[in-house]
N, C-alpha and C positions, 0 to 999 in steps of 0.2 A: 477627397480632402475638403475641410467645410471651409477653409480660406482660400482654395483654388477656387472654389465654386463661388463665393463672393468675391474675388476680384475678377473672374469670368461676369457676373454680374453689375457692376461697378462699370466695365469696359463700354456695357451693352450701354449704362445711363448715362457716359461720356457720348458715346457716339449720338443716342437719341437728343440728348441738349446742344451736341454741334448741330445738328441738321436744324432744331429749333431755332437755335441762333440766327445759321445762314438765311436759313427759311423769310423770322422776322426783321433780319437787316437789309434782306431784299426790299422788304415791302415799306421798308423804312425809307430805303433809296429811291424805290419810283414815285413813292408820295412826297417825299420832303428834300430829296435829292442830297448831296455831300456837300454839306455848307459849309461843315465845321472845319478848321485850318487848326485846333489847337493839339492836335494829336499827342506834341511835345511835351504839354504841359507839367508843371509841378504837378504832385498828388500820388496817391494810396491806389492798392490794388491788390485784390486777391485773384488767383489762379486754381485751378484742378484738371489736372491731364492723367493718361496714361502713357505707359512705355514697356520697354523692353532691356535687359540687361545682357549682357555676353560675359562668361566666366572670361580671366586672361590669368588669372594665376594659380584656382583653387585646386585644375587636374593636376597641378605639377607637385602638388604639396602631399605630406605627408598621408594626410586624411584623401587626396584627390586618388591616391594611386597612380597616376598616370593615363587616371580615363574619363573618357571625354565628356563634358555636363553641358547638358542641354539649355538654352537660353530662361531666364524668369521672365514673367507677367507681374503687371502692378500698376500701381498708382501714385502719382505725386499732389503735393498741395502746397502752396505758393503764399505768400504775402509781404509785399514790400512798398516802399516809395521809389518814383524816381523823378527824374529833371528833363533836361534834353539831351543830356550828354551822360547822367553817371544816374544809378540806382544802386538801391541796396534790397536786401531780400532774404528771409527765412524760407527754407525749402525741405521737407519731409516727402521722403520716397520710401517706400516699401517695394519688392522685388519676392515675387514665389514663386517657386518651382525652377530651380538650379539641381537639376536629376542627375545624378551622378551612376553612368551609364555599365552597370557590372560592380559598381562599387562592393566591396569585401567590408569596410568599414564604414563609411561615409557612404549613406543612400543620396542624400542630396541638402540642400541646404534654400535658407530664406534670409533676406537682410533688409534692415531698416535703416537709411542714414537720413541724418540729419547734419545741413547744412547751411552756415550765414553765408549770403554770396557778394561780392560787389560788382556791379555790371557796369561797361561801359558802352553806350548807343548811339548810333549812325544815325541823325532825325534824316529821313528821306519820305516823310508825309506819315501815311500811310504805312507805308512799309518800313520797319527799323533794326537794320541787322543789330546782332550785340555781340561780346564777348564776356565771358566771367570768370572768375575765379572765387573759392572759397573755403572753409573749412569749419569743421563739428566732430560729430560720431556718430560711430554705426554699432549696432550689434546684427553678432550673425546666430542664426538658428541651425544648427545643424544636427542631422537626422544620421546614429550612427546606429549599429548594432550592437551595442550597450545602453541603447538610450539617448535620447537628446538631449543636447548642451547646446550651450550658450556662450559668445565670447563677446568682450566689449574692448572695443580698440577706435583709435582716431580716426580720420577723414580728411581726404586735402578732395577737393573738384576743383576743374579746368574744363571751359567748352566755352560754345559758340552754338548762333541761335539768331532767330527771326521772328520780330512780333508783327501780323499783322492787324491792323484795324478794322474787322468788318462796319462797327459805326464808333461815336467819339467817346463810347464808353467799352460796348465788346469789341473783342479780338480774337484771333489764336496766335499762338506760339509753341512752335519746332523749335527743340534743343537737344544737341549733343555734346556728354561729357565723359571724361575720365576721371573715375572714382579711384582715386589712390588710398587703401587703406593701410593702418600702422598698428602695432604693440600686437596685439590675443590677434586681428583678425588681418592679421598684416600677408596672409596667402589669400586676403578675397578679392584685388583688385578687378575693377567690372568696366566695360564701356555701359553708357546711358542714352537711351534715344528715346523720347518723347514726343508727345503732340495735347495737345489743351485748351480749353479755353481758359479768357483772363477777364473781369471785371474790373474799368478805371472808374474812382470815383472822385 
């Protein structure tokens, strides 16, 4: 499938720009060492991570049949402000390959949601746990034998998450959330687990 195969692709250029990052934040620390104390700071930031999704409601649904679908691969991308305490943020995730294991009807499915989030941050330096909540839509791709269709329904997310600083502009950030979806695609709720890098500016 030519979208398995670029988000298989996509994965390989997250991984390669993390090791880039750690690589040149290292060398940023033995030459210039960790001066910077503003980690806090007001300001802007873009994100790009990958992740992983878990079906929780689609094998129980009428299209699921009651059989078991395998986890999706994908990508997320990020862009928000935050403070020291509270952030806000738009978030687009894509998720493919949701295999629907035997399926009769439903061979498997793909989802796109998008989400405004508000976060709330622990400043502990370097390291800033967070919590969030938020809500958008999603549309779902699914693969039936009649053909593929498409559904568009709402979005709530809820998680929790940690950014860290490699220097006073890159990071990464792990996050985990529950995708509650509503209305056309309201059997596709998912858990979210990601990993990414983040640019502050």
């Amino acid at each position: 499938m030519k979208i398995r195969r670029a988000t298989e692709r996509a994965y390989c250029a997250v991984i390669v720009l993390l090791i880039i990052v750690s690589v040149s934040s290292s060398a940023s620390a033995q030459n210039f060492g960790w001066a910077s104390t503003d980690f806090d700071r007001d300001g802007y930031y873009v994100g790009l991570g990958i992740g992983t999704g878990i079906d929780l409601e689609f094998e129980d649904s009428s299209l699921g049949e009651g059989q078991s679908v395998s986890p999706g691969y994908g990508f997320n991308l990020r862009a928000g402000t935050k403070s020291a305490y509270m952030g806000g943020e738009f978030q687009l995730e894509y998720l493919d390959g949701f295999d629907v294991d035997g399926g009769a009807v439903a061979k498997g499915y793909d989802v796109l949601t998008f989400t405004v989030n508000f976060k709330g941050y622990l400043p502990l330096g370097r390291l800033q746990p967070f919590i969030l909540v938020g809500g958008g839509a999603n549309v779902l791709w699914v693969d039936t034998s009649f053909g593929n269709k498409s559904y568009l329904g709402g979005a709530l997310r809820g998680g929790a998450g940690v950014d860290f600083y490699l220097t006073r502009n890159w990071g990464i950030e792990a996050q985990g959330s529950y995708v509650m979806t509503t209305e056309e695609t309201r059997d596709a709720d998912y858990l979210s687990a990601n990993i990414g890098v983040f640019y502050r500016f």
